[in-house]
GUKOLFI-355250 format. One record per residue: x, y, z of N, C-alpha, C in turn; residue in one letter. Coordinates in steps of 0.1 Angstrom, whole numbers, plus 5000, padded with zeros to 4 digits. Layout:
N
XYZXYZXYZA
...
# end
This chain:
607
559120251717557820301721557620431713X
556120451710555720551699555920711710X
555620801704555720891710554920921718X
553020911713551920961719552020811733X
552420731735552820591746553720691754X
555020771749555620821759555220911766X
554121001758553921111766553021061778X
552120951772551320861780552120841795X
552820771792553920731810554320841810X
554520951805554821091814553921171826X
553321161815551421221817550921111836X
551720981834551320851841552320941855X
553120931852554220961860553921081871X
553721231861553021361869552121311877X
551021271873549721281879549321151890X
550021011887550020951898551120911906X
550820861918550920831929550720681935X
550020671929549420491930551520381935X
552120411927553220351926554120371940X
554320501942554720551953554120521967X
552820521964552120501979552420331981X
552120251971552120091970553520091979X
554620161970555820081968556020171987X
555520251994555720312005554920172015X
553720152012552920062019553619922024X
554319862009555119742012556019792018X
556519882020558019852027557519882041X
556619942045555719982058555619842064X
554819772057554419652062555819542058X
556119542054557519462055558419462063X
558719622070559419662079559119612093X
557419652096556219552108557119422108X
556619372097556719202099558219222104X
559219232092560319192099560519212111X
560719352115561219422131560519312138X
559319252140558619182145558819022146X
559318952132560418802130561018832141X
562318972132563618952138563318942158X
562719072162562319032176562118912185X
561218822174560818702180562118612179X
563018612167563818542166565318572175X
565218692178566218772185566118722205X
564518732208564418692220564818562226X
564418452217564618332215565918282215X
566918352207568418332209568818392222X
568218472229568418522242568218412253X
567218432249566218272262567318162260X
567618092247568718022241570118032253X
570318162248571718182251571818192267X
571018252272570918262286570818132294X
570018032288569917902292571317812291X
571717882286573517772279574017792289X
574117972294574918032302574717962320X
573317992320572717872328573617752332X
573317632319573317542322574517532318X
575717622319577717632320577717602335X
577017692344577117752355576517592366X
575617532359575617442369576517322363X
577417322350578017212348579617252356X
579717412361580817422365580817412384X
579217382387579017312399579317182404X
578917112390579216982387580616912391X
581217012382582516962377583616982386X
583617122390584617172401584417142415X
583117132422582917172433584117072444X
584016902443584816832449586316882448X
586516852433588216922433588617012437X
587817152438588817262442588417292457X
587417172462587517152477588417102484X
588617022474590016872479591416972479X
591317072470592717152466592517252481X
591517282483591617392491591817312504X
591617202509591717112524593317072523X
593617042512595117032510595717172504X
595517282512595817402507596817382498X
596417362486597317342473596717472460X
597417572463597217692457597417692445X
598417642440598617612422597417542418X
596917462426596017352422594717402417X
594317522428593217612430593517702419X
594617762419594717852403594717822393X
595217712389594617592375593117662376X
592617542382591217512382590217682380X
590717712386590117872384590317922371X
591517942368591617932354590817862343X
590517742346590317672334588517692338X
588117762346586517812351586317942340X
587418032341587418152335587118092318X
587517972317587017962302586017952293X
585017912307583717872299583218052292X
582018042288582018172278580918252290X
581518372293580818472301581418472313X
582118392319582718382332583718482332X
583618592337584518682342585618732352X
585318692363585618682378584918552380X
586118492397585818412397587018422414X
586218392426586918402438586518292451X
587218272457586618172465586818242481X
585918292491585718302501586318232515X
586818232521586118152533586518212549X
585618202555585518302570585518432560X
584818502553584818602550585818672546X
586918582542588118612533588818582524X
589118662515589618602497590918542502X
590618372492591118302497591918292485X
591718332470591618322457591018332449X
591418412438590918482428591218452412X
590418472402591018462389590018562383X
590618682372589718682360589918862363X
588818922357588919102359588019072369X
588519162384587219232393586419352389X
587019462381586419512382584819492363X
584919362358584119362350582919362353X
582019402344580619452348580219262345X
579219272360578119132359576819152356X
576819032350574619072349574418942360X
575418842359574718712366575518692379X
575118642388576318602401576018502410X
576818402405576418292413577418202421X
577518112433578118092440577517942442X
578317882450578217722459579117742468X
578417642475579417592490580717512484X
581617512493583117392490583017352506X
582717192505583017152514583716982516X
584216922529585216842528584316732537X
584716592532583816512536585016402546X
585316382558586316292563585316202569X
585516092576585715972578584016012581X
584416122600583416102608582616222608X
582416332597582716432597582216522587X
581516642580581716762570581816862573X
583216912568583717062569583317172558X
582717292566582817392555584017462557X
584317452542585317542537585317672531X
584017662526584117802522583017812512X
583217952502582117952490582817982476X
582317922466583118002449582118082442X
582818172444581618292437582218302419X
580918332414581318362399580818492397X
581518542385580518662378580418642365X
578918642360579018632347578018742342X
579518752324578618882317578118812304X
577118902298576818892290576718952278X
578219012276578819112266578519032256X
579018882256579418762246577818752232X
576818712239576218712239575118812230X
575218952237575019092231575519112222X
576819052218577319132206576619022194X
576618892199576218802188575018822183X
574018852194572818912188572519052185X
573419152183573619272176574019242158X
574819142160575319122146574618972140X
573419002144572818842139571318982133X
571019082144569819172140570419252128X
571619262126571919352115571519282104X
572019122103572119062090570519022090X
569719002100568418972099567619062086X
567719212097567419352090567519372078X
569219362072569319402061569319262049X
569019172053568519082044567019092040X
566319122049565519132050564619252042X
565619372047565019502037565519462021X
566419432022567119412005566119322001X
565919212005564719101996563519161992X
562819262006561419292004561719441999X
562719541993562719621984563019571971X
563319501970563919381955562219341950X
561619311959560219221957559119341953X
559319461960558619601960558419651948X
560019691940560319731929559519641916X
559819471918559519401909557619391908X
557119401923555819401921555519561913X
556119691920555419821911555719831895X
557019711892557019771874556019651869X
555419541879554619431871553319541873X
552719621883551619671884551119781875X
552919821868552719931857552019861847X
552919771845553119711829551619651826X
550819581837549819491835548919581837X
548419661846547619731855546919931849X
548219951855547720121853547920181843X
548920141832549120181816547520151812X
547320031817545720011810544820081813X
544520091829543920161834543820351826X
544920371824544820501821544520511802X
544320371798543920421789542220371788X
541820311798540120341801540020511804X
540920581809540720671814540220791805X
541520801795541220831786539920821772X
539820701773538420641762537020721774X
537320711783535820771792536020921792X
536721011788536721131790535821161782X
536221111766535921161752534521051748X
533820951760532620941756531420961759X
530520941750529321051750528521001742X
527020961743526020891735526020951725X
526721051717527021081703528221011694X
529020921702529920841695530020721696X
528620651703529020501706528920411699X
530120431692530120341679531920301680X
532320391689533520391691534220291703X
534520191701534620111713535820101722X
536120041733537220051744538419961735X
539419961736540419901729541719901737X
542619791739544119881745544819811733X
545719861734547119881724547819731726X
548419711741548919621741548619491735X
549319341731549619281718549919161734X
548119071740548619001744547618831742X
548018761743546618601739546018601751X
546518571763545618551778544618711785X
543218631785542318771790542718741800X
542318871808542618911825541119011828X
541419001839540319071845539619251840X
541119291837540819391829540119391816X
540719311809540119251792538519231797X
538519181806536819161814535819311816X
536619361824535819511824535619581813X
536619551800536319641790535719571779X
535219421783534119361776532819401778X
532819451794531619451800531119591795X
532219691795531919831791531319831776X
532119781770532219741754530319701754X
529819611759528919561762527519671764X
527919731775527319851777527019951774X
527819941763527920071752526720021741X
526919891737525919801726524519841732X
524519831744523019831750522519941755X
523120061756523220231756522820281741X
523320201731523320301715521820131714X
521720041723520120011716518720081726X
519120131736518420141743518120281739X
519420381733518720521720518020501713X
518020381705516920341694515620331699X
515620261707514520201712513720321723X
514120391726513320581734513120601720X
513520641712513120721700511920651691X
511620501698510820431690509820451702X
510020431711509120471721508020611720X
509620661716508820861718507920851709X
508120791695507120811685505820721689X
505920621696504720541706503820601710X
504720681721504220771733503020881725X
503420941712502521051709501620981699X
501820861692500220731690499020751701X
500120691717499020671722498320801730X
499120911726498321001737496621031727X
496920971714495821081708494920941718X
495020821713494020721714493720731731X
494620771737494320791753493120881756X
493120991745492321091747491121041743X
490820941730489720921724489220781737X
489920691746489620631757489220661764X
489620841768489220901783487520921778X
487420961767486421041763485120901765X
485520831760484720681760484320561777X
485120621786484920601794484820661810X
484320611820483620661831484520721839X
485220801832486420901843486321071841X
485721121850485821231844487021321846X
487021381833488121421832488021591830X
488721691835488721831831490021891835X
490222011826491522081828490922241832X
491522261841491222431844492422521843X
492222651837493322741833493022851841X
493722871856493622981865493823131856X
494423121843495423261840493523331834X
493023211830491723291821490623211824X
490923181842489423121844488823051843X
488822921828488522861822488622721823X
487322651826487322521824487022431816X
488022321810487322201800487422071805X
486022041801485821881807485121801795X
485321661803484621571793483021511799X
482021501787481121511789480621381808X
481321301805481621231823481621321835X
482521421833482821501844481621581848X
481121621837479521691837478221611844X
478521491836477321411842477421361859X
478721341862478821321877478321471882X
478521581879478121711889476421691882X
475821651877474521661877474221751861X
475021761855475121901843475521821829X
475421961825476321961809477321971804X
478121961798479222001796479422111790X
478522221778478422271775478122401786X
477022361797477022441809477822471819X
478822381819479822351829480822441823X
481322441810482122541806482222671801X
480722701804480422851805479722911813X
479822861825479622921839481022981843X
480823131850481823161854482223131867X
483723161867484323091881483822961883X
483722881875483422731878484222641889X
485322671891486122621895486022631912X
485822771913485122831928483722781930X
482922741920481522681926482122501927X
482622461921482922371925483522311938X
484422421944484822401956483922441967X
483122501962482022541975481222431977X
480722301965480422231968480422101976X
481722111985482522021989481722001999X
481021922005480721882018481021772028X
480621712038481321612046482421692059X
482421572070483121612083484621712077X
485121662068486321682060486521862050X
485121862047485021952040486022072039X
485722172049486622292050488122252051X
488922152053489822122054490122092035X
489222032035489422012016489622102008X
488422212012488322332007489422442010X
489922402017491322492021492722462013X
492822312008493522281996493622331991X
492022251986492022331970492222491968X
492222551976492822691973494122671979X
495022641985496122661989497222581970X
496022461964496822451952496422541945X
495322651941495022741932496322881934X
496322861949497722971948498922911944X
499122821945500722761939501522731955X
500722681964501422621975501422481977X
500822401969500722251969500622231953X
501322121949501022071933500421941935X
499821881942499221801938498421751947X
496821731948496021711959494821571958X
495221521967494521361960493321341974X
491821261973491421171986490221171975X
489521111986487521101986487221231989X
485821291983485221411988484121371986X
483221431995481721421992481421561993X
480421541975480221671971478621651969X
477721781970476421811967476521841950X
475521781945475821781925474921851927X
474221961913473622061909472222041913X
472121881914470221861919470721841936X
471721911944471121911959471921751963X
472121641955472121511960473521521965X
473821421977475021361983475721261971X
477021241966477421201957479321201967X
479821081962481421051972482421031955X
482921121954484221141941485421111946X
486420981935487721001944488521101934X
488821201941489021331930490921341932X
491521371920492721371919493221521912X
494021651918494021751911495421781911X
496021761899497821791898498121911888X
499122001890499322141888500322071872X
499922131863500922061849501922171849X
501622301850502422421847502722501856X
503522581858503422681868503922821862X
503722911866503823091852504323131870X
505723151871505623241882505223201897X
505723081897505023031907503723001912X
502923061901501123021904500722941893X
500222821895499722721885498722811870X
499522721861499022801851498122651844X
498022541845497122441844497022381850X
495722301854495122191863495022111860X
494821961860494321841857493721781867X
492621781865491621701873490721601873X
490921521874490121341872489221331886X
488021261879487221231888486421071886X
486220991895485620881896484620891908X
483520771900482420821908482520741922X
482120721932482320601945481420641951X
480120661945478820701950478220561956X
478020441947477620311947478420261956X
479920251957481020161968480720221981X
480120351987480020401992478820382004X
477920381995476620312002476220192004X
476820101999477719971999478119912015X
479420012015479820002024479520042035X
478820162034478020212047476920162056X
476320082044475219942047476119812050X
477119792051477519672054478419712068X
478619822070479519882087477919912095X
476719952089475519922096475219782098X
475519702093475119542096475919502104X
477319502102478519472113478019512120X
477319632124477319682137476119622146X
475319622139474219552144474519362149X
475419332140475519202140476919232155X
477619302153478519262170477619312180X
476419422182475919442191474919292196X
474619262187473619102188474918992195X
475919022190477018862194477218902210X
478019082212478219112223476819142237X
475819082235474419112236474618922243X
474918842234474718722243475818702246X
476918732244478418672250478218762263X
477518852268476718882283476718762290X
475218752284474618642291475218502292X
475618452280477018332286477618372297X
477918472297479318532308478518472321X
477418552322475918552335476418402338X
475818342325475318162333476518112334X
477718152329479018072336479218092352X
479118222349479618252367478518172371X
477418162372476318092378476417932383X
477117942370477117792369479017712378X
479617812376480817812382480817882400X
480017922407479017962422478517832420X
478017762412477217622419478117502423X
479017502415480317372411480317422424X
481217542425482217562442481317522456X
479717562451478817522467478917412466X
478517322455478517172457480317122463X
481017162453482817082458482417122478X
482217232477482217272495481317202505X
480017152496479217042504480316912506X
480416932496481216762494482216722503X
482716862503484216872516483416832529X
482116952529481916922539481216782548X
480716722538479716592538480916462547X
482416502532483116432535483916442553X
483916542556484816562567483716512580X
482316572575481216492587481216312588X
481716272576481516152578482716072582X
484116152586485016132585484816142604X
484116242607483816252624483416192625X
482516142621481516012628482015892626X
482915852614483215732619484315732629X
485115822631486215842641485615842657X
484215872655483515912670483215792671X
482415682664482215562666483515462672X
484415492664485915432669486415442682X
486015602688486715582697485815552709X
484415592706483715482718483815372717X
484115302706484415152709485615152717X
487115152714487615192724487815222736X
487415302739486915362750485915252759X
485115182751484615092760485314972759X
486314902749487114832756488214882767X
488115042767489615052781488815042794X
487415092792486715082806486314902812X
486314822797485914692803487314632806X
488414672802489614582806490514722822X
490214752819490914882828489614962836X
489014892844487914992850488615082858X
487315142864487815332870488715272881X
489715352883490815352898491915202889X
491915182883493115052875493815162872X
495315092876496315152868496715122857X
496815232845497115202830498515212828X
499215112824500415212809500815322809X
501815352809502515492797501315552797X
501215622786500515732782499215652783X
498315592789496715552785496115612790X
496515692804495615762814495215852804X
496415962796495716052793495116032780X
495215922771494615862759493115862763X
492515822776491615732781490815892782X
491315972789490516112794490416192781X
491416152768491116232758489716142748X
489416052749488815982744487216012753X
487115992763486016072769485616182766X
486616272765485816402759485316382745X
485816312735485716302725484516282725X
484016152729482516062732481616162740X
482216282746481116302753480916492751X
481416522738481516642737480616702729X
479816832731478616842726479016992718X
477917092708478417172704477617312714X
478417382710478417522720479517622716X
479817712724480717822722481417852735X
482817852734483717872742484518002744X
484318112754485618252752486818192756X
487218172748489318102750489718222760X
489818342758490318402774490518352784X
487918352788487918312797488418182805X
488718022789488817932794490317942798X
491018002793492517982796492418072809X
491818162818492218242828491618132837X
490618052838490417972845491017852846X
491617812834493117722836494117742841X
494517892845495417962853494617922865X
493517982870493317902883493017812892X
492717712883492917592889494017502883X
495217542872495817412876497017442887X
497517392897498617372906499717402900X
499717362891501217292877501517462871X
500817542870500517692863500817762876X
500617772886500217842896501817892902X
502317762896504117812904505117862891X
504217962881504818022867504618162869X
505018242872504418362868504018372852X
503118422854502518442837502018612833X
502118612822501818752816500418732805X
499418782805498518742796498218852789X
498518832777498118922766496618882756X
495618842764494318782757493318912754X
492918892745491619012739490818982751X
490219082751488919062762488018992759X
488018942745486618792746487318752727X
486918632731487218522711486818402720X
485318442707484318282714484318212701X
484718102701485218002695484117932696X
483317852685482117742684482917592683X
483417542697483917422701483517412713X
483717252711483617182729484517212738X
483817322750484417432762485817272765X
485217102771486117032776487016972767X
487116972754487816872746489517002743X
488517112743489517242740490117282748X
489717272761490517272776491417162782X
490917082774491616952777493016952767X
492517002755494017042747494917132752X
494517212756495317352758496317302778X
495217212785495717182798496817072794X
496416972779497716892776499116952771X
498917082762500117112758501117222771X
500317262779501117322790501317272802X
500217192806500617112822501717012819X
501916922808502716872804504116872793X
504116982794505217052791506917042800X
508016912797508916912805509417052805X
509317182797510417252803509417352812X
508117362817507517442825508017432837X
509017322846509717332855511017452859X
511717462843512817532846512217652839X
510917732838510617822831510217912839X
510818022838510718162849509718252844X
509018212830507918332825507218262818X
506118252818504818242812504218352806X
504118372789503718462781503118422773X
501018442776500318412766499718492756X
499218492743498418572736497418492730X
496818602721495418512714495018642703X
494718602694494518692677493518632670X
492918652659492118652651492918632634X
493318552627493818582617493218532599X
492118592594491418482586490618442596X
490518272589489318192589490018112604X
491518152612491418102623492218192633X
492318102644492218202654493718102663X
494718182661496318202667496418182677X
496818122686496818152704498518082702X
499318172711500618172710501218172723X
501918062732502418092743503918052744X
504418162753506118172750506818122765X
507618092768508218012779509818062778X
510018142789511018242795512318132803X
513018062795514017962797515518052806X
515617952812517318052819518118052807X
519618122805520018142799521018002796X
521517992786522417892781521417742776X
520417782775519417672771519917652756X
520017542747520317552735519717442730X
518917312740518317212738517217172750X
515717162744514617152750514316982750X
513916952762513116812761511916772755X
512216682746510616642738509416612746X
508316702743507416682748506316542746X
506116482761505616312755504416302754X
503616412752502116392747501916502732X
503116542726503016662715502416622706X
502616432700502016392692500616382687X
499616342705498216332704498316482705X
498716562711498216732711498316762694X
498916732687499616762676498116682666X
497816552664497116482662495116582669X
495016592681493716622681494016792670X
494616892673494717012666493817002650X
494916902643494716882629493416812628X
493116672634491916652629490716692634X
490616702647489216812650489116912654X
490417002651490417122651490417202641X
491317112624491617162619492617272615X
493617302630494517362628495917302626X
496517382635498217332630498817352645X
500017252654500417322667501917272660X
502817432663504217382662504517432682X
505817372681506417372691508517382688X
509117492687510117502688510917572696X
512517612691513117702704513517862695X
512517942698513118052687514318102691X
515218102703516218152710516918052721X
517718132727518518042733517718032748X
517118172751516018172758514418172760X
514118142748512518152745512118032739X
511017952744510317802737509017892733X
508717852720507517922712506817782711X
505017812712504317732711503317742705X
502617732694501917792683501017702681X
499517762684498617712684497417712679X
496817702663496217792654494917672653X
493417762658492317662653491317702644X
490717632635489917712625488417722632X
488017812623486817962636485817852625X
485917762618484417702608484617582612X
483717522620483117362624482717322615X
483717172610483217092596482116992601X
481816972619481216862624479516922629X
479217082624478117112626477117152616X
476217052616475417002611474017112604X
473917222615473217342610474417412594X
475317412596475917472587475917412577X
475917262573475917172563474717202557X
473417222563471817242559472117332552X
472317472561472617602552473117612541X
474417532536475017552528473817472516X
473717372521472517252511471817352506X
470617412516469417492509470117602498X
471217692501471617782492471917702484X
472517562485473217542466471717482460X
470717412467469217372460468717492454X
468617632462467617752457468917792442X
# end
């Protein structure tokens, strides 16, 4: 090896670490893994070994327990000492004694050796008519045996283990020298010493090999990047000479077209523009750059909601607190006229912190302007026209959506009048076959008497207004059946109901005179409420205690049946408690069967 190569790996040596930390990291993690093998492999010989030890202990159950029972019934003591003996051989069995009545009967092995395990069986004797206990064999077993094997199985684990994976450490850090970081440090060196003044000089390494590698790759790519660094010099320098072609012709562009353009010099006052910039302010250009303070009349010219805010800029850039100030202004031009510029003013120089040149471009957007201002005038007119009849749609729907609901509600109601009448016709027919087969004073059936009396009202019930109070406080005094209840009445002082005073008395006399538990009922508790479109009446029945089952009431169904269909309401009947029957009795306060109301409704949905 040459000498400037040696100083190289010296130079390698001082300054890195790369080797050291690697060759630290593998043995870190090699240490993990193993301690971690050996553990698993170490536990497993335990579980192993313990399990042997185990299954010694029940083959020495197996094996001994008859014989050295039989030895001990034939108290044959040699016999018993053998056998004990040849117990002491399996591996871990230490001690080893046989009990009986609570006394050593015989012994083999050390007492005083340390046990981990201790296990025992009965010895007993089996004769004709008969089993005798004789006693117990106790063992002790250690597990010295055991421990030591797996002490000297983790050494060899360990140190095979470190020896292979420092063997493997070494061989990986001198492959990482030889392939890796010699190279690396001579990219290191090629990048110190380059510099867009020598890229002509390219990456190279020394070493003498046929197969590329990943490295050979990077310093193709660099190699690469260097070609396109020393073309991309050429090519700025062909540019720069571009760049000052096109500024003249940029200038002879500006001058030729509709941008106005002007430069102002705060140090001396002075503005230059192109004849464009003049003609947008209403002027000359010759006048424009010999007015004094031009720059100050120009900003006074600023007008619009915006103005003073604009104008506050532009002096905040004339002091050198903003470099660059861009929007729309609308400015008044020399003839007085409204004129909209999108004006652009950027600071080129600065002398000391205060702009020492301006650049200022201007475009006109006087035309886009008015444009647009006449076309957000026509939108506007044109949504106030849309929002103007999407009103009146709104008007005729609801109108028209109030008619649909009176008519659906005629209809309901048309349908439910005609739904009475044919049911009214039905039941005078009825009705006059119970009177032609069953005249007055015949005894009827089951339930026909009171079928027969509910069908009468039916046929003979007219419209009017009823105070449910009053009718119920007069059903308190005349029925017999009520009279032996004490009752509590909680009724409003009047709720006049537009029903037939007998068909509604006739309901209310069905659901309580016939009520099987009003015999065993010690309280009578009624009310009456207003809730909506109907009207609640609620009566409660004060049961003795231990009530948990009520008798079905044998008229609930027609009471249940008249409510819904020409009442319209709802009647439940359950047990809220063990001592309270709840009776719930809800009728609606709007007659579908009166005929003024149907008219009413007709004329409003005609008008």
């Amino acid at each position: 090896m040459s000498s400037p190569q040696k100083q190289t790996d010296q130079e390698f040596v001082q300054k890195s670490h790369v080797g050291v930390r690697l060759l630290s990291y593998l043995l870190a993690f090699s240490f993990i893994v193993s301690v971690l093998a050996s553990g698993f492999v170490l536990y497993s010989d335990y579980r192993r070994g313990v399990s042997q030890y185990r299954s010694n202990l029940d083959q020495i159950h197996a094996s001994y327990q008859e014989s050295i029972s039989y030895s001990l019934w034939n108290f044959d003591n040699r016999q018993i000492e053998s056998q004990l003996s040849g117990i002491l051989n399996f591996p871990g069995v230490v001690y080893v004694y046989i009990e009986s009545r609570e006394k050593l009967v015989q012994s083999a092995g050390d007492i005083y050796a340390a046990a981990d395990l201790h296990y025992s069986f009965p010895l007993t004797h089996q004769s004709a008519s008969q089993e005798y206990e004789l006693g117990n064999l106790y063992l002790n077993v250690n597990y010295t045996g055991l421990y030591d094997d797996l002490k000297h199985k983790a050494v060899t684990i360990i140190g095979t283990q470190f020896i292979k994976t420092f063997s493997v450490s070494i061989f990986i850090l001198v492959m990482v020298r030889l392939l890796i970081t010699r190279r690396l440090d001579v990219m290191a060196q090629w990048a110190h010493t380059f510099s867009l003044n020598n890229l002509d000089d390219p990456l190279q390494f020394n070493d003498q090999h046929k197969r590329s590698d990943e490295l050979d790759m990077v310093a193709n790519a660099i190699n690469c990047m260097r070609e396109t660094l020393r073309s991309d010099a050429q090519e700025r320098e062909q540019a720069r000479e571009q760049l000052v072609e096109t500024k003249e012709q940029l200038t002879v562009a500006i001058d030729n077209a509709s941008l106005g353009f002007a430069r102002y010099l705060p140090e001396s006052d002075h503005l230059q523009c192109n004849n464009h910039f003049a003609r947008h302010l209403a002027t000359t250009r010759q006048e424009l750059e010999s007015m004094p303070s031009a720059m100050e009349h120009i900003r006074d010219m600023v007008r619009g909601l915006k103005g003073p805010e604009q104008r506050e800029k532009i002096n905040q850039l004339l002091l050198g607190r903003i470099s660059r100030l861009h929007g729309e202004f609308t400015i008044a031009n020399f003839r007085n006229e409204k004129c909209y510029f999108d004006i652009t003013m950027q600071t080129l120089h600065f002398s000391e912190s205060r702009p020492r040149e301006v650049l200022i471009c201007m475009l006109d957007k006087t035309r886009e302007q008015s444009a647009t201002r006449r076309a957000h005038e026509l939108a506007a007119s044109l949504e106030n026209k849309v929002t103007e009849r999407t009103e009146q749609l709104y008007t005729e729907q609801q109108k028209a959506r109030e008619t649909v609901r009176r008519l659906e509600t005629r209809l309901e109601q048309k349908a439910a009048q005609m739904n009475q009448q044919s049911t009214n016709e039905f039941k005078k027919w009825l009705l006059a076959e119970m009177e032609e087969h069953y005249p007055e004073g015949a005894d009827l059936p089951g339930r026909m008497p009171v079928l027969r009396e509910y069908l009468r009202h039916c046929t003979n019930e007219g419209q009017g207004a009823v105070d449910l109070p009053k009718l119920f406080d007069d059903l308190l005094h005349e029925s017999e059946i009520l009279k032996s209840v004490r009752t509590v009445t909680q009724m409003p002082f009047s709720l006049v109901i537009s029903e037939p005073a007998g068909l509604l008395s006739f309901l209310i006399s069905l659901i309580l005179e016939r009520e099987p538990m009003l015999e065993r009922a010690t309280l009578l508790n009624s009310s009456a409420e207003v809730k909506g479109a109907t009207a609640q009446v609620h009566f409660s029945l004060a049961l003795p205690e231990g009530t948990d089952e009520v008798t079905p009431h044998p008229h609930f169904g027609l009471a249940e049946y008249i409510t819904t269909t020409r009442f319209h309401g709802d009647l439940n009947r359950q047990l809220s408690d063990e001592n309270t029957l709840d009776i719930d009795l809800s009728i609606a306060l709007y007659d579908y069967s009166d005929k003024s109301v149907h008219d009413d409704d007709e004329s409003e949905v005609e008008a």
